[in-house]
C-alpha positions in Angstrom: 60.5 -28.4 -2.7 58.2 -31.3 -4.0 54.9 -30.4 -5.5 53.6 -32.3 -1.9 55.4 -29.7 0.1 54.3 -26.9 -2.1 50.5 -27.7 -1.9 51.3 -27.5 2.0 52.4 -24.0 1.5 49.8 -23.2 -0.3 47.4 -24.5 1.8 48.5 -23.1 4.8 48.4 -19.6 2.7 45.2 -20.0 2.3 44.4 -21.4 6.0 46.1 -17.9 6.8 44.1 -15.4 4.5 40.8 -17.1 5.6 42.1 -16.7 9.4 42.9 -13.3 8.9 39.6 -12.1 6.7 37.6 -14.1 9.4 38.9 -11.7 12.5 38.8 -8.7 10.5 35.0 -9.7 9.6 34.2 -10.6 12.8 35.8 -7.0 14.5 33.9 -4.9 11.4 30.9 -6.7 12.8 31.6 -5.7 16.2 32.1 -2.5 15.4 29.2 -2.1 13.2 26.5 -3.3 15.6 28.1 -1.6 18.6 27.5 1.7 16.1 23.5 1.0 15.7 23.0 0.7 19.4 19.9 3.0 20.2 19.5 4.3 23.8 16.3 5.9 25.8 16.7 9.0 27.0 14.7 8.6 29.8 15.9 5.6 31.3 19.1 4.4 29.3 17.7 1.3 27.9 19.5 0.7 25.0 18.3 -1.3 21.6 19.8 -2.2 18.7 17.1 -1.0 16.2 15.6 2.2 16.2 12.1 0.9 15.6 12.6 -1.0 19.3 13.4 2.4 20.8 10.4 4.3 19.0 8.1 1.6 20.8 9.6 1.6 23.9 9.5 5.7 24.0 5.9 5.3 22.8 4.7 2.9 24.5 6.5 1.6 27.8 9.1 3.8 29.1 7.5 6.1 32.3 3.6 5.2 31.0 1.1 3.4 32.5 -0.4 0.0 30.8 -3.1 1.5 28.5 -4.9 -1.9 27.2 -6.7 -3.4 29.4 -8.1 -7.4 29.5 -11.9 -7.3 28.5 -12.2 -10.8 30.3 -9.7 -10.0 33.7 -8.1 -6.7 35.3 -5.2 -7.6 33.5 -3.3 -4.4 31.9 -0.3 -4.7 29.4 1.5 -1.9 27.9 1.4 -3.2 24.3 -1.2 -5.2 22.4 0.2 -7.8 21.0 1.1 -9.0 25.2 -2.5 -8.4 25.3 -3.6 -10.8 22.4 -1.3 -13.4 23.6 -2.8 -12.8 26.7 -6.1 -13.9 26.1 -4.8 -15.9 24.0 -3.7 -18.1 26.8 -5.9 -17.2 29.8 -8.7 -16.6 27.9 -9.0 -18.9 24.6 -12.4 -20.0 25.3 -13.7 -16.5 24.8 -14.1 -14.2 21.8 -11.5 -11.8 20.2 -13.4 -8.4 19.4 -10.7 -6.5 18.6 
């Protein structure tokens, strides 16, 4: 072979090694993330961090909204919906809280 047609090899090597770690990357990924899923165990909802499950168990799943809008009968079930709330409806008033 000419040095031409043995940098072709080799380049194609290489094309096939970066293929192949690329898939197998891609399928540990896959496997990895479908391994941190987190589900409710009231409703099935699943997340894939934990901390997104704690709140949703805390906070949301089966409760009531428990902050109420000072300025409107609004109600969310977390507060940061609430400050982005009045944030939006309300951004001519004050924030006390």
């Amino acid at each position: 072979m000419t040095e031409k047609g043995e940098e072709g090899s080799a380049s194609w090597s290489q094309h096939s090694l970066f293929t192949s770690l690329t898939t197998a990357l891609a399928i540990s990924s896959q496997q990895a993330s479908s391994d941190k899923k987190h589900s409710c165990r009231n409703c099935g909802k699943v997340y894939a961090l934990a901390s997104s499950l704690y709140t949703h168990e805390k906070y949301q799943c089966g409760k009531e909204p428990q902050f109420k809008c000072p300025y409107c009968p609004h109600k969310t079930k977390l507060k940061g919906n609430l400050k982005a709330h009045i944030g939006f409806k309300h951004s001519n008033m004050p924030r006390d809280f």
